[in-house]
N, C-alpha and C positions, 0 to 999 in steps of 0.2 A: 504494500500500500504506500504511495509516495505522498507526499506532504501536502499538497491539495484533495485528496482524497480523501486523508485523514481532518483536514479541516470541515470540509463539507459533513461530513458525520457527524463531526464536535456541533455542529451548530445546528444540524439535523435532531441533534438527540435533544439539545438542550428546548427548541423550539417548540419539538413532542411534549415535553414539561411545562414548557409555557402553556401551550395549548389545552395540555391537562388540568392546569389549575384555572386556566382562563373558565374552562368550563364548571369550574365550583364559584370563581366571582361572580362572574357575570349572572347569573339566575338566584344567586343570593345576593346581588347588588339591586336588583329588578325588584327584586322582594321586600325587601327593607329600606329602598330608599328612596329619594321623590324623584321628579324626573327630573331635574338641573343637575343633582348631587351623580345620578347615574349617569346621563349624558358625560357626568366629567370622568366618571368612573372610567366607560368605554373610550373614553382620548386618551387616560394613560393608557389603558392596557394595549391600546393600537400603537403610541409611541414607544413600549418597551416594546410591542413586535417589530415596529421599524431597527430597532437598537439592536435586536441579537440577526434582523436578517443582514445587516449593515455587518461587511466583512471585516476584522480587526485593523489588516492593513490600511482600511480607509479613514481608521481611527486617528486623530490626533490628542498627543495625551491631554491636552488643558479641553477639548470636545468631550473626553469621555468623562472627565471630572465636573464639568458645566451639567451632563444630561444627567448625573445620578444626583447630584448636588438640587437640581431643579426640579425634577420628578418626584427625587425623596420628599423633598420639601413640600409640595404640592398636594400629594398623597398624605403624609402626616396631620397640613393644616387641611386638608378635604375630613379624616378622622377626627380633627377637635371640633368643628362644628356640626358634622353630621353623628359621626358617632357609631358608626353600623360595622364598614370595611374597613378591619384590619391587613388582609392579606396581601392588598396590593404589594406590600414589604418583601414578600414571597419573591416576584419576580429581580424588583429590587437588586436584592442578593445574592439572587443569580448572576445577576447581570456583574456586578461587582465582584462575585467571585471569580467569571469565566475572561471578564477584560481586563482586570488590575490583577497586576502578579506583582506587584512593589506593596513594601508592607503597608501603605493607606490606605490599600482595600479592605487590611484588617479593621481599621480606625474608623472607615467605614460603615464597616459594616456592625462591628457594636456601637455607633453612635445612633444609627437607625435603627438598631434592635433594641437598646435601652431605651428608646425614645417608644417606640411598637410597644416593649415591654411594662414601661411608669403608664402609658394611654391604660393598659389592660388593667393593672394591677389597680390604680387608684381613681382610673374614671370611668371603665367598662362594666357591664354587668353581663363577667365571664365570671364562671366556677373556675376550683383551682385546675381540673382536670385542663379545661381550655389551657390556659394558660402555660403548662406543660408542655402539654399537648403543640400551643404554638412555638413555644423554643425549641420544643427537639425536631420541627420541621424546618423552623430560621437557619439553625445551625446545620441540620444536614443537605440545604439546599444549597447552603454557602461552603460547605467542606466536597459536596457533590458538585458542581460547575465549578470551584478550584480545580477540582483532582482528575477532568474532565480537560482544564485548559493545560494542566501541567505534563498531562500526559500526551495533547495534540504537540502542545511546545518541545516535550521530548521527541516525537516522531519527526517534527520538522529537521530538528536540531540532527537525529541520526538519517536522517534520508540527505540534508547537508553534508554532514562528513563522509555520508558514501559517494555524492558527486564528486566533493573534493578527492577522496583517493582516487577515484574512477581517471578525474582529471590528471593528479598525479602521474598514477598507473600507465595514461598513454602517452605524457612526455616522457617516461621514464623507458617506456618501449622505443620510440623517436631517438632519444639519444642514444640507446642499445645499438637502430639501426643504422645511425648514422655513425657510432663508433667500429660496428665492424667495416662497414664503407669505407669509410677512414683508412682502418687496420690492411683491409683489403688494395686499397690504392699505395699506402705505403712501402705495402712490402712489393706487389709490382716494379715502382721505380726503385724501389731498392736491389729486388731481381735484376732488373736493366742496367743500373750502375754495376753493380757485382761482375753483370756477364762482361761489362767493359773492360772491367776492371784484370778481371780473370785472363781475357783475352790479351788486352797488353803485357802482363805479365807474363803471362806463358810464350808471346812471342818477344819478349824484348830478352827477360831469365833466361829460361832453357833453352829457347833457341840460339840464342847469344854460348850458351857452355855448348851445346851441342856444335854448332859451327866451329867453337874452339877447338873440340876434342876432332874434328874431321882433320883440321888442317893441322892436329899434332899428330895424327895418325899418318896422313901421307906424308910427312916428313920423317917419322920413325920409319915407313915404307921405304925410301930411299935409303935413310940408313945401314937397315939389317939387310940391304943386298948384298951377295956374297956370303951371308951368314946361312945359320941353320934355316933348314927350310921348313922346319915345323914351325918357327918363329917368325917366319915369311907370311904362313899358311895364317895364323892368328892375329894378324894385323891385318892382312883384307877381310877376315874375318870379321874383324869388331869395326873395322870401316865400312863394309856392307851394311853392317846392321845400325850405325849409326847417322850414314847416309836416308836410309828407312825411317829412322826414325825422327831423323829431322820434316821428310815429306812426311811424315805421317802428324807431325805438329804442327803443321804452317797448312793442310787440309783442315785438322780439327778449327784453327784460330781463322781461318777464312771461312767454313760453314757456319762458325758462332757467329761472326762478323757478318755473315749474309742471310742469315733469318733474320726475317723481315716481317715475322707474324706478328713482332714487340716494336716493330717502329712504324712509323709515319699517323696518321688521324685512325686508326682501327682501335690503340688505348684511349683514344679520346670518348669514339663512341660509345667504347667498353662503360666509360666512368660516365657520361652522360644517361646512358641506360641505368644505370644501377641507382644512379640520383635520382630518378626519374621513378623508380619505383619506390622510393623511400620517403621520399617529398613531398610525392601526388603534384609536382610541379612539370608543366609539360617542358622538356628541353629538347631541341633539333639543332644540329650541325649541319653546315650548309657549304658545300664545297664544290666549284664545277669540276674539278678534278679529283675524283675518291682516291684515286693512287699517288699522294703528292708523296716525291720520296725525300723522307727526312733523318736524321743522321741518331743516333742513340741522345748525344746532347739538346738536342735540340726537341726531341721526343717527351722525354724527361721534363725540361723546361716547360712545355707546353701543357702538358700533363698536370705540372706542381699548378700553374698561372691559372688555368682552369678551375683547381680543385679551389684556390682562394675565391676565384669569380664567382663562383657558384655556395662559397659558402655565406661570403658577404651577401650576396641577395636574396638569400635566405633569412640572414639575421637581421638586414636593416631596412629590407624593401618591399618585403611582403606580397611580390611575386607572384605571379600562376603561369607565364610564360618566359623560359630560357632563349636567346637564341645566340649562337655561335656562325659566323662563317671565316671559312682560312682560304687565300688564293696567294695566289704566287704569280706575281707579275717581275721582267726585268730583275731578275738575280735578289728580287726581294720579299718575302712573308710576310702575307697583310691578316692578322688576327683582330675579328671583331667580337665581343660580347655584349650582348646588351638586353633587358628587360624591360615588362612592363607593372614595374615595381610603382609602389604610392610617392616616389621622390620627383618634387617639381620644384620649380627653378627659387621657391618659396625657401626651401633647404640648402643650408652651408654646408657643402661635402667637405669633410676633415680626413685628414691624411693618418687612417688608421692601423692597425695590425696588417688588416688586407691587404691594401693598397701598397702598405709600404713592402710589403711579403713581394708581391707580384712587379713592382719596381724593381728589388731586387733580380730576382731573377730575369727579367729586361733586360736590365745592365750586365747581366752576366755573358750574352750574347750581341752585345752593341744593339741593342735596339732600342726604341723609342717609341714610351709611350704617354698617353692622352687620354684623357675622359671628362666627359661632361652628362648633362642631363638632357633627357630627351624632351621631345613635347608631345604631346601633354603634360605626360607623366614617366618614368623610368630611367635608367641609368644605361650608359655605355660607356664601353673601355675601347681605346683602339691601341692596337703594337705593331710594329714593323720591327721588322729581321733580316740584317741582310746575310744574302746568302752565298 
């Protein structure tokens, strides 16, 4: 049951009650009293019905203290001069018990019962039964529409803290998915650097000792001519197999060097796709050439520039569409981002984490870049590369 559902019943049950008692005044107001006194009878009882169907929200507190304060009073001075109805007090104290939850509903509500109670006691002609009889119903209509409100206020209260985790619960998934995104883009150009990395070493290290040990082979070759020939036999020996091995290193470091499945816009689309499902933000790369060939640094470069672009406009623009295009014209790479984020010319763009992130790596490849704000609304980045 959520918190409007459980109000509407708090007010459903409590009106039941009105309605119930309504039906013990009213035909005992008819009976005993003339017609001015009951005519005023039927106006409260129709303004405490306005009052419990009137929803709490719409309540202001110094309105809800005005209409018990006014009614009481009314109701009281309507009992010193006629003399007949006391119960109107009844509703009263519903009413005070189920809208004041601050302790003056108590103050309240025994200032109108002691008042109800000296009318019975020293001006009415009730037996002591009555009398009884009417407090143990004051007090449990006023501890019944309390316990009534306290318990809609607690529903509301816990149907609140389950929105709030609810809410929690799905940035807290959001950033799960955005951290393995992350995690996942990371280790990629970490991949990419590594394989560079591996590959220069392997040809610059051991290709370098291996080409040493060739040309100290064919020089011992020379030497041990004339010598034993088993000793002949083990140095083309170990120079065949070193010759081998040097082709067999500089195959591996040119097949590394030439998969192409880790370079050019294919990890870009990769990382645009996977945003794209984690963001619910639509993003498209726009290239008249899908095969631009580009170099592992450069790849990298583009990859990091992105992953900033794309998080800034997430965090500060509030976005629903990405767009990317990369062209290469005249020995140069022209990269565009840009959005239809809530940023208008209204906004001072400050030279953030992002921004200065994706500067950086600009300048790591001499390029140059620029951004401003779109019109209507949204932000774009332009870089150039020369190539």
């Amino acid at each position: 049951m959520n918190a409007s559902t459980a109000s509407l019943r708090s007010r459903f049950l409590l009106i039941c009650f009105f309605v119930l008692i309504s039906f013990f005044l009213i035909p005992t107001a008819y009976l005993h009293e003339p017609t001015i006194p009951f005519i005023i009878s039927l106006i409260i009882i129709f303004c405490f019905l306005m009052m419990f169907l009137r929803p709490k929200q719409n309540w202001k507190p110094f309105q809800k203290d005005i209409a018990i304060i006014v009614l009481g009073t009314v109701s009281f001075i309507k009992v010193l001069y006629v003399g007949e109805e006391i119960g109107l007090s009844l509703p009263l104290v519903a009413f005070i018990g189920y809208h004041i939850l601050e302790r003056r509903a108590l103050y309240y509500a025994t200032f109108f019962g002691a008042c109800s109670f000296s009318f019975m006691y020293f001006h009415g002609d009730y037996i002591f039964e009555e009398v009884i009889g009417y407090i143990v119903a004051y007090i449990g209509w006023y501890i019944g529409a309390r316990g009534l409100s306290l318990q809609n206020q607690a529903k509301e209260s816990s149907q609140q803290h389950l929105k709030q985790l609810q809410e929690a619960h799905v940035e807290l998934q959001e950033a799960h998915s955005e951290l393995q995104a992350a995690s996942v883009n990371t280790l990629r150009a970490a991949v990419l650097e590594e394989r560079t990395r591996i590959a220069r070493d392997v040809h610059d290290a051991l290709g370098h000792s291996l080409t040493s040990l060739i040309v100290q082979l064919n020089a011992l070759k020379y030497m041990l001519q004339g010598g034993p020939s088993d000793a002949q036999e083990a140095v083309r020996d170990m120079l065949t197999v070193s010759k081998q091995s040097l082709d067999d290193i500089r195959s591996s470091v040119h097949t590394l060097a030439a998969d192409k499945s880790s370079l050019g816009i294919t990890p870009l689309r990769i990382l645009l796709s996977r945003a794209q499902q984690h963001t619910d933000i639509k993003m498209q790369l726009i290239s008249p050439n899908p095969d631009i060939p580009l170099s592992q640094q450069m790849t990298i470069t583009l990859y990091r520039i992105l992953q900033e672009a794309i998080t800034n406009s997430i965090r500060h623009s509030d976005a629903t569409e990405i767009f990317i295009t990369i062209e290469k014209k005249h020995n140069y790479l022209f990269l565009a981002i840009w959005d239809n984020g809530n940023i208008t010319n209204h906004h001072q763009i400050k030279l953030g984490s992002g921004l200065t992130g994706i500067a950086e790596q600009t300048k790591q490849l001499n390029g140059d870049l620029s951004y401003s704000i779109r019109e209507p609304h949204g932000f774009q980045i332009d870089i150039s590369f020369p190539l």
